[in-house]
N, C-alpha and C positions, 0 to 999 in steps of 0.2 A: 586310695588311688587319686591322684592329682588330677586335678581340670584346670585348663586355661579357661580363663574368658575374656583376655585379649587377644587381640590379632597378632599373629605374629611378625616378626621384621625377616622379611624376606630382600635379598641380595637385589636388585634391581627393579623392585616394585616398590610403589608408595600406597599403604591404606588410603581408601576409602569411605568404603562401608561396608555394613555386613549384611549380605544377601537372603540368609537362611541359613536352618537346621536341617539336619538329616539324623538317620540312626545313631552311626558314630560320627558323624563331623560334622564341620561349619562350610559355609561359602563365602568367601570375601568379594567385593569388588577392591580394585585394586589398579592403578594405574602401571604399566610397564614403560620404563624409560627407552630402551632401543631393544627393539623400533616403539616408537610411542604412541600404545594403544590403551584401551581399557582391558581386563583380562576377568578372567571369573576364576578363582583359587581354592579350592577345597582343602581343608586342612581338616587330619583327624585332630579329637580333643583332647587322646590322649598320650599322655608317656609312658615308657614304659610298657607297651601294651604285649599283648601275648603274640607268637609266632603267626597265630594264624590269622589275628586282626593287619598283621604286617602285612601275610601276604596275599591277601582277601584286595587291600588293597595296590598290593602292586601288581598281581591281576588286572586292576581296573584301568591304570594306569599302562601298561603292556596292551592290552583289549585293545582298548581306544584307539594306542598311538597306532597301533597296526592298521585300523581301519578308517580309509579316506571313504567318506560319502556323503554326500549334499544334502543327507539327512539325518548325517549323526555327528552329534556337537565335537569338534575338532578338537585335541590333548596337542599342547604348546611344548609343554615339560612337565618333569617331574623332580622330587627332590627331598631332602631334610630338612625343617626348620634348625636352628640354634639350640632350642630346645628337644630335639630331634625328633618333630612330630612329621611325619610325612605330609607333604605337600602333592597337588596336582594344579597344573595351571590348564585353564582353559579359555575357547572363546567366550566372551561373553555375549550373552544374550537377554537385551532389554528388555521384551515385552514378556508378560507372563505366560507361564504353563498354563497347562489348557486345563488342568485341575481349577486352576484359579479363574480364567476363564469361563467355565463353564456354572460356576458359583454366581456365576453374576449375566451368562446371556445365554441365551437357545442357540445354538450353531445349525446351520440349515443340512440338511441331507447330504447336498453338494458336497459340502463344505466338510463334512465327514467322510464322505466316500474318496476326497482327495487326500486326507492328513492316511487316511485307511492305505492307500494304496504306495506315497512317499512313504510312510514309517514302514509299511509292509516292505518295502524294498530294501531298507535298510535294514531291519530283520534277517530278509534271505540273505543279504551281502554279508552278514555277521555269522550266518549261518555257513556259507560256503567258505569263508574263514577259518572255521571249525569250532565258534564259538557260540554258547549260550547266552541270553542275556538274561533270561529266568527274575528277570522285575519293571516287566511293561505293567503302565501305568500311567494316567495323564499327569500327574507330578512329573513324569522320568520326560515328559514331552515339549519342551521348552520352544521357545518362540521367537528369530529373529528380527531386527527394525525391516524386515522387508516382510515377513507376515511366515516366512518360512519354518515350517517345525524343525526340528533336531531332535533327536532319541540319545539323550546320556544315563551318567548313572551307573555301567556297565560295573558296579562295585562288588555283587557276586556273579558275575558271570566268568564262568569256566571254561575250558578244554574239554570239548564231547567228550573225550576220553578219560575225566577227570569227574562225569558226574555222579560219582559215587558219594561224593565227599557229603558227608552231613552234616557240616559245620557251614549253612549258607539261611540268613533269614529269607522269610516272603514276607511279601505284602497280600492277606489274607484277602481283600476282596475281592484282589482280578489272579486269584492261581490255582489251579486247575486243580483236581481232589487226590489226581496222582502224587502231587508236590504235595499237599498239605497233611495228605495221611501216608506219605512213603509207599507206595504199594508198587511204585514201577520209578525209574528213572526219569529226570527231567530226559526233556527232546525237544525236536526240531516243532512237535506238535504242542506241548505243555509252551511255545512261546505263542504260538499259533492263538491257544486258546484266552493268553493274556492279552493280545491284541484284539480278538473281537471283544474282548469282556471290555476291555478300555472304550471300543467306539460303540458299545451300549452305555457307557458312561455317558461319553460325548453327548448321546442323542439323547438320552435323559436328564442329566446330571447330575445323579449320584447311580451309586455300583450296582450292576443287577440286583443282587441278592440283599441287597438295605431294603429293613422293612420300614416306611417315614411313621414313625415313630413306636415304635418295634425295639424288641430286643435286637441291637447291632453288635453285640459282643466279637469276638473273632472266635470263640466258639460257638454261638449259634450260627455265626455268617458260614463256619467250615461244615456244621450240617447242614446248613440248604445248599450247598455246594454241593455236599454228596450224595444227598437225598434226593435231592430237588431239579428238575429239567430247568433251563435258563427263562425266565419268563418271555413274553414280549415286550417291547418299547412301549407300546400303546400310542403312538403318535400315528396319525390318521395320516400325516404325507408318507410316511416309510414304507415305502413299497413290500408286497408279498415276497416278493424275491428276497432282498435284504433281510426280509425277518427269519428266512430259511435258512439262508448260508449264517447270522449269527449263531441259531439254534445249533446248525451243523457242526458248527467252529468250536462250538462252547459246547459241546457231548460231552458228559460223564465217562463215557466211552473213549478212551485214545483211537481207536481206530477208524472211528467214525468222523472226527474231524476230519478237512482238510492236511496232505501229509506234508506237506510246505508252505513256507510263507508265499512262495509263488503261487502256488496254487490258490489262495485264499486273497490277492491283489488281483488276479486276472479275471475271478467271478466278480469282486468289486468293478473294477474293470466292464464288465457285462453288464450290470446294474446301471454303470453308467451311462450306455449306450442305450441302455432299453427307458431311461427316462431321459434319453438326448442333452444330457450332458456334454461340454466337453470331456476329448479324453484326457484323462492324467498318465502322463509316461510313466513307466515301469521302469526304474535303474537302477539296476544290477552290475557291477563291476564285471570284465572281465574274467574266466576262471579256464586258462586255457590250457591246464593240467586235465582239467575235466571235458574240454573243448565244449563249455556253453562261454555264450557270450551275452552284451546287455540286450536286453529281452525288447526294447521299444528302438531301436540304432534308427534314426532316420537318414534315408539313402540321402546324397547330394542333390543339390539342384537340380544337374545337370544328365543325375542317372539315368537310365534307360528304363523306362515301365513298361509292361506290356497290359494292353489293355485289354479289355471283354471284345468279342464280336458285335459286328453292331449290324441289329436285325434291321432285314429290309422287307417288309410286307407288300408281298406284291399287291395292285389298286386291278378294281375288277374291270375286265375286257369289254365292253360295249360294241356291236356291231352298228354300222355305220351306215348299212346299206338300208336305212328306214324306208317305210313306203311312203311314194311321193302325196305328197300336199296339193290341196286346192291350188289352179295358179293366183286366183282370185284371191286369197288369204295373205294376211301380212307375215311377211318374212324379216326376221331382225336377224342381223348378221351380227357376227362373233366373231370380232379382231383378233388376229393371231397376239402372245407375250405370254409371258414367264407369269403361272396362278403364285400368290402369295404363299407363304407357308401357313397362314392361319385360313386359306381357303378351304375348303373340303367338297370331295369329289362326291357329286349326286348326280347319277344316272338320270332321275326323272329332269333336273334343271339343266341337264346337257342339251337331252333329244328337244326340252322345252327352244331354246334359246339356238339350235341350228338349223340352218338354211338346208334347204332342200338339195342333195348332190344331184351334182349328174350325171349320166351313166358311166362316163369315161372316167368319172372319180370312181364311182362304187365298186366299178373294175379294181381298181388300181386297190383299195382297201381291202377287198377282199385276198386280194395277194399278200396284202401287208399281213394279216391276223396270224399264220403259219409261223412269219418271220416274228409278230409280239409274241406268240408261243415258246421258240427256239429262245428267245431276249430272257424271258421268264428264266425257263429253266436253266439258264448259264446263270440268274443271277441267285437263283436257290441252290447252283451247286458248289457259286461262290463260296455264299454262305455258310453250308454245309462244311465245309474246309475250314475254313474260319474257324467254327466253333471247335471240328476239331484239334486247330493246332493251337487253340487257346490254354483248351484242355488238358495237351498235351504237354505243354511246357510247364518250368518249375514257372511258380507267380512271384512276382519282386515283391519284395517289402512294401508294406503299406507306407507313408507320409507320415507325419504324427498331424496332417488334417484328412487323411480318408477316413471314410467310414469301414469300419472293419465287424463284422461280426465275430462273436466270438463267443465263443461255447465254455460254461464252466464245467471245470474239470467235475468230476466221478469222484464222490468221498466216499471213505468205509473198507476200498479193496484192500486186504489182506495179502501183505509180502511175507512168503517164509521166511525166516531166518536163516539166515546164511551157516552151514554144519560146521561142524569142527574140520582147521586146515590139515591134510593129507599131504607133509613134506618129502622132499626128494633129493639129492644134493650130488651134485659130480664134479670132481677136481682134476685138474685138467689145465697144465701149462702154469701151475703157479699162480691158479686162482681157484677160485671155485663158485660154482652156479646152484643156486637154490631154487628149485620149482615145488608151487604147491596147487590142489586143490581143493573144491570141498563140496557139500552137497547146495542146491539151492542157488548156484552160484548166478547173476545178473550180467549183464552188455554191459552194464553203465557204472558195476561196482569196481571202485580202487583201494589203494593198499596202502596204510600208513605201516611205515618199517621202522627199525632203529634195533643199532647193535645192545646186544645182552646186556643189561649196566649200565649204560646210558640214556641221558635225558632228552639229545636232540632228534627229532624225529622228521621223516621225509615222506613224501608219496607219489607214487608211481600207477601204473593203469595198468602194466602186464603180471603176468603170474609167473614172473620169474626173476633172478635180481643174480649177478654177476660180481664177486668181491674179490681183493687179491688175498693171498694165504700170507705173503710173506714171511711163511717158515712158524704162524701159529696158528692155534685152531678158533676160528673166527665164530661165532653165534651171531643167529638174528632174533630177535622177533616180531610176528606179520600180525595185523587185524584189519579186518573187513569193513570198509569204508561205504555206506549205501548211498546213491546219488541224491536221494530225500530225506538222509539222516536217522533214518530209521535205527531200533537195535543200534542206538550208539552207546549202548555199556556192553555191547561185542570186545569181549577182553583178546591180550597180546598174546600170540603163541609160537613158539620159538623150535630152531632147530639148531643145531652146530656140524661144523666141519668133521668126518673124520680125523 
């Protein structure tokens, strides 16, 4: 089998240099003529390669170009060399992976719970796309000249619907014991658990499960994996919290991790608040097939907030009517104005500090006390009202500078699986209507469809789906789509027209 080991001559780029290796390919840098940037260019090494190296990597190349977000490394093109090795051009990004990184400095808490919560988001956003990424890793986590991460790489990640396929390597340190010994499907969770394994990296700098200086083979590393609960960090700043949710996240167990990458950004998220951090926004693309939208949106300047009630503590009632004073004793008089705000009211340095009334005053204040009574309780029932139409209304969006509390989700709960679909079909004016159900069924689950035979495929949210007949007999087939990705080797099942 042939190998290059020069760069190829690509149609409007000019070599460089050469970036790095990977499994099967290289990285170039590469100058681009129009528009004239720097690029980063992946090129496999070889020719001739088998079907499924081809399309392993035109997968990745597809993945990518699909997915916009500000934290996964942006695909320009894709193509043939001359030699016809397949190419992928990307941004490039100067400063190093956090692999490399991390070989060489301690990244603080912070500074992990932010890369934790951007990559996490680009995760879910891959996830609501419908794909896997199934090789997180601080290598896969590249670094732009403004200090920004980016998640690439996406070179076996698949179509949920596609993760049967057993032709896809891992990277043995950070992947979960499902992927490495086959016992269940990659998911939406086995990315989940690549990601905390990575920011245990982060926070140590090498892989949970490296023993320094131990047997590190990829078969002993895949038995402490399977054997073994994830250790602790050991670093004395990492809070108790954090060392929970990694443990959580990284369960031998699928069910007990976190079931989303959302889920497992937002208790970051709470970590970060509980050691007053700033917060790191949560962004998630639009998915309004499924009607969620980005998780952190900050309202306009301009919007409308509604705020808390705000308590007013009634100040206690002093009677006025004191018994008179010597006349012989000195009287110090108390100038009427407005007491400071950092004044505070003392009963004993009132009656200290006031002049003797006179009868025709003490009249007069005693009348007044009924009316401070009446004053009081109008403004506790202000109050009262206030809190509750506080209560009562929906709450606007926080700002991305309030403080928000914010509760981590519940790991471990168990969703049935969705039963086998229960089809129905009626024709009717030269089309015909397909309706199904099944046991198990959720609020929030959707239906990826596509006709008998073919490969494009669509998704809808109701349980029924309308086609014309035009005079043949039309098949579908439906599967069960879960809002957290769950059971996504939920295979296709089909029905046809009369």
């Amino acid at each position: 089998m042939s190998r290059s080991l020069l760069a190829p001559e690509i149609p409007g780029l000019t070599y460089v240099s050469k970036l790095g290796s990977g499994g099967y390919a290289d990285v170039y840098l590469y100058e681009q003529q129009m528009p004239s940037r720097r690029v980063a260019v992946k090129v496999l090494r070889e020719t001739g390669l088998s079907a499924s190296a081809v399309n392993r990597f035109t997968a990745e190349a597809n993945a990518m170009a699909q997915l916009e977000h500000p934290h996964i490394v942006p695909v320009y093109a894709a193509g043939l060399t001359m030699e016809g090795r397949p190419y992928l051009v990307m941004m490039y990004y100067p400063k190093a992976s956090l692999a490399e990184r991390v070989r060489t400095e301690r990244l603080s808490v912070a500074e992990v719970l932010r890369i934790g919560i951007q990559i996490g988001s680009a995760v879910e956003t891959a996830h609501r796309a419908g794909l896997l990424h199934r090789d997180i890793k601080p290598a896969n986590v590249l670094t732009n000249q403004y200090g920004t991460p980016g998640l690439t790489d996406f070179g076996i990640a698949a179509q949920i619907a596609d993760v049967d396929d057993e032709d896809t390597g891992v990277s043995v340190p950070w992947s979960p014991p499902e992927v490495l010994y086959a016992t269940a499907p990659a998911s939406a969770r086995s990315d989940v658990y690549s990601l905390a394994s990575t920011l245990w990296h982060l926070l140590v700098g090498r892989s949970a499960f490296e023993v320094p200086g131990g047997d590190n083979s990829s078969f002993a590393l895949m038995k402490r994996i399977r054997d073994t609960p994830p250790p602790p960090t050991g670093r004395p700043d990492v809070p108790a919290s954090l060392e929970r949710l990694l443990r959580s996240a990284m369960a031998r167990e699928v069910t007990a991790r976190p079931a989303t990458a959302l889920d497992l950004v937002r208790s970051l998220q709470a970590i970060e608040q509980e050691l007053r951090y700033q917060r790191t926004p949560i962004v998630v693309a639009d998915d309004r097939e499924s009607g969620r939208s980005s998780v952190d949106a900050t309202p306009p300047a301009d919007a409308t907030r509604v705020k808390g009630a705000q308590v007013v503590s009634a100040q206690p009632i002093v009677r006025q009517d004191y018994p008179p004073t010597s006349a012989s004793s000195d009287r110090t008089v108390v100038r009427g104005g407005t007491p400071q705000a950092s004044d505070e009211f003392s009963p004993t340095r009132e009656m200290a500090g006031r002049r003797e009334p006179e009868p025709t005053e003490q009249a007069e204040r005693r009348v007044s006390v009924p009316v401070m009574l009446v004053s009081v309780l109008a403004v506790v029932a202000i109050v009262v009202g206030a809190v509750y139409l506080s209560t009562s209304r929906p709450k606007a969006p926080a700002a991305a500078g309030d403080s928000v509390s914010i509760q981590p989700p519940q790991f471990g709960e168990e969703v049935l699986r969705p039963g086998s679909l229960r089809f129905t079909h009626e024709s009717k004016d030269g089309s015909v209507t397909f309706s199904w159900d099944y046991d198990h069924a959720l609020a929030s689950d959707s239906y990826s469809w596509r006709r008998a035979g073919k490969t494009s495929v669509s998704t809808i949210t109701q349980r029924s789906l309308t086609l014309p007949l035009d005079g043949k007999r039309v098949c579908i087939e439906v599967r069960v789509v879960r809002a957290d990705h769950s059971y996504a080797d939920q295979a296709y099942e089909g029905d046809c027209s009369s």
